[in-house]
C-alpha positions as CSV (number, residue, x, y, z in Angstrom):
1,X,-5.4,78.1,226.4
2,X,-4.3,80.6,223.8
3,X,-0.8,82.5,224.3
4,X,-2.2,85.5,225.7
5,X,-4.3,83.9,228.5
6,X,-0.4,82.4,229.3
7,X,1.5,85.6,229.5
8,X,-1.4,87.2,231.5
9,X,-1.8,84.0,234.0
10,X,2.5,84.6,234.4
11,X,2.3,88.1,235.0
12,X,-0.5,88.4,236.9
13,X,1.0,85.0,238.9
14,X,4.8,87.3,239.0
15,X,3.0,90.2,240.5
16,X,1.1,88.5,243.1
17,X,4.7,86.3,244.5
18,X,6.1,90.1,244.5
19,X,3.3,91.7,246.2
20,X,3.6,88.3,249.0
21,X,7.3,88.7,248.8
22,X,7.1,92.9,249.8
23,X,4.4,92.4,253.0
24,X,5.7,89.5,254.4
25,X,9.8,91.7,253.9
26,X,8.0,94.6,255.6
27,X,6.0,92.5,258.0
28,X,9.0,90.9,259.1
29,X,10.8,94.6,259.5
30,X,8.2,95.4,261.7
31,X,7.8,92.6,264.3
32,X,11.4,92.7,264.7
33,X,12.1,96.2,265.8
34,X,11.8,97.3,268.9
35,X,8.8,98.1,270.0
36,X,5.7,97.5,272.4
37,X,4.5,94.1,272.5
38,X,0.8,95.1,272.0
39,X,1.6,97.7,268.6
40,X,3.3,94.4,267.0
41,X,0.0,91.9,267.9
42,X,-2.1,94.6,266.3
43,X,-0.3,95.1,263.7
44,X,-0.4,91.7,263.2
45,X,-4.1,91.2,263.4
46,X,-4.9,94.0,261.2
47,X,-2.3,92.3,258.5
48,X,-3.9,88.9,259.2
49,X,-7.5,90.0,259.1
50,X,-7.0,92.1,255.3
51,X,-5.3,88.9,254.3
52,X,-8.5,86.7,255.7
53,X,-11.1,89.1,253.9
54,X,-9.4,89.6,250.6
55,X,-9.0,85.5,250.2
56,X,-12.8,85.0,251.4
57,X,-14.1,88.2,248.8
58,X,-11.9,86.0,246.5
59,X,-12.9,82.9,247.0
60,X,-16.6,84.2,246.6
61,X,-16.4,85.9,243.2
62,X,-15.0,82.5,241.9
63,X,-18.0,80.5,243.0
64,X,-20.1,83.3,242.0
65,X,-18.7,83.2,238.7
66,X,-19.3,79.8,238.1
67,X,-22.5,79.6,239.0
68,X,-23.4,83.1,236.0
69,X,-22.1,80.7,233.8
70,X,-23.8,77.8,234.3
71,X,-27.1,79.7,234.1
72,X,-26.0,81.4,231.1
73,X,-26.1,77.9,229.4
């Protein structure tokens, strides 16, 4: 692993604990206000379900990816 690859992995890795860090602050915000019972449990499924796709679509392209390479070589 060459330096770049470092200082990329470490900011992409800072930017994604700040992006966690800022939805789970606002998340947080928002369930504890006052407010109906059914806005927070849908606001919480709509958080919780972008959360579920984005790690699946994730999970996918790296199992994609390592499967182009292997037929590469």
């Amino acid at each position: 692993m060459d330096n770049n690859t470092a200082v990329r992995n470490l900011g992409i890795g800072m930017a994604v604990i700040g992006i966690i860090l800022l939805v789970g602050y606002v998340f947080y915000n928002i369930l504890t206000i006052e407010s109906n019972l059914i806005l927070k449990l849908s606001f919480a499924a709509i958080i919780l379900g972008i959360i579920v796709a984005l790690l699946s679509l994730i999970k996918e392209r790296i199992g994609t990816k390592d499967t182009e390479i292997e037929r590469k070589y």
